[in-house]
C-alpha positions in Angstrom: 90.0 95.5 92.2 92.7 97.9 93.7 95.8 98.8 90.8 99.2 97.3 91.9 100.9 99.0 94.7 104.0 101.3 93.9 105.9 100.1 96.7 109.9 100.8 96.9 112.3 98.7 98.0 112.8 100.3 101.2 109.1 100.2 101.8 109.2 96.6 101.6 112.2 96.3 104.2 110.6 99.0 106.6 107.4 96.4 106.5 109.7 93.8 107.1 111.1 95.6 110.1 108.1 96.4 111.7 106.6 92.4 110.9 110.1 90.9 113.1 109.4 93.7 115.9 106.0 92.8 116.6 107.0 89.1 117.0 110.4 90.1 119.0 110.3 93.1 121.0 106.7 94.4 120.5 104.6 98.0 119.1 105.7 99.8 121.0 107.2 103.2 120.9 110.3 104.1 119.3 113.4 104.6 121.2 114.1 107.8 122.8 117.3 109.9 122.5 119.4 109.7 124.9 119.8 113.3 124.5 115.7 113.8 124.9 115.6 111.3 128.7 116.0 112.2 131.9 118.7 111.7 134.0 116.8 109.1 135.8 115.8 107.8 132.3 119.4 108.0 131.4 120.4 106.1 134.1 117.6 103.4 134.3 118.7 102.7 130.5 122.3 101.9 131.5 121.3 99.4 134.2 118.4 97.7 132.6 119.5 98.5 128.8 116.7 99.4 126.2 115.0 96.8 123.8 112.6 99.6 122.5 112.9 100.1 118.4 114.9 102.6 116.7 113.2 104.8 114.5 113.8 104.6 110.9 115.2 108.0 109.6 112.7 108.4 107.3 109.3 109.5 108.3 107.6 107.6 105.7 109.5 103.8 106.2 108.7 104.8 110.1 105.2 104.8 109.6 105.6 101.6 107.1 107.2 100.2 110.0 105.0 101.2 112.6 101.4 100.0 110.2 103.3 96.7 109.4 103.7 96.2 113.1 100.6 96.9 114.4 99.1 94.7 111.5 101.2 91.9 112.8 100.3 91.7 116.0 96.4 91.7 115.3 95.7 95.1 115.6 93.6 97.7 113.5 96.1 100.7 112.8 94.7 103.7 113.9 93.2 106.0 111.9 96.1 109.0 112.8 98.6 106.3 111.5 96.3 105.7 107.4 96.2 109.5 107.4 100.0 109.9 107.8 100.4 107.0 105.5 98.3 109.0 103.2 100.0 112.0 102.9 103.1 110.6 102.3 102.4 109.2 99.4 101.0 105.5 100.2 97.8 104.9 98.0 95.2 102.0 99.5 96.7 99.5 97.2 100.0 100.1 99.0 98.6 99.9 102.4 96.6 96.2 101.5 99.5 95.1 99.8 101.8 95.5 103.4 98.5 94.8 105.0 98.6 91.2 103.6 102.5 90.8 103.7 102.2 91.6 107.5 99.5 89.7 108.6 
């Protein structure tokens, strides 16, 4: 039997997040800076707008959000995505306790 998770607030809300993305605009990857697109991307964002997600500030609620999401919409998270969730600080009783609050 795994311990309780020690999940903060905003870990919660960042699986929330990533749970209403994958049944609104999708997994896919975050938004890009303006700053960081081409001019074509630039311009192509203007005309057609951009539905892709903004990244959370913090690293950690990112990948929350991002291992929430994939979870949501029926996929395994990768195993890049577990290791990151690792080393910052998410314990396996964390990830099975957003595991079951995103599926």
């Amino acid at each position: 039997m795994l311990p309780a998770p020690s999940l903060s607030r905003q870990d919660w809300l960042a699986a929330h997040v990533g749970a209403h993305d994958a049944e609104t605009i999708g997994c896919r990857a975050p938004a890009v800076p303006d700053h960081a697109k081409t001019r074509m991307q630039r311009w192509m964002t203007r005309l057609f707008g951009d539905n892709a997600p903004v990244p959370l500030a913090d690293p950690r609620l990112e990948a929350v959000r991002r291992f929430a999401c994939a979870t949501r919409a029926g996929r395994t998270p990768d195993g890049l995505l577990i290791g990151e969730l690792h080393q910052r600080g998410l314990d396996e009783a964390g990830l099975a306790a957003i595991a079951r609050f995103a599926a």
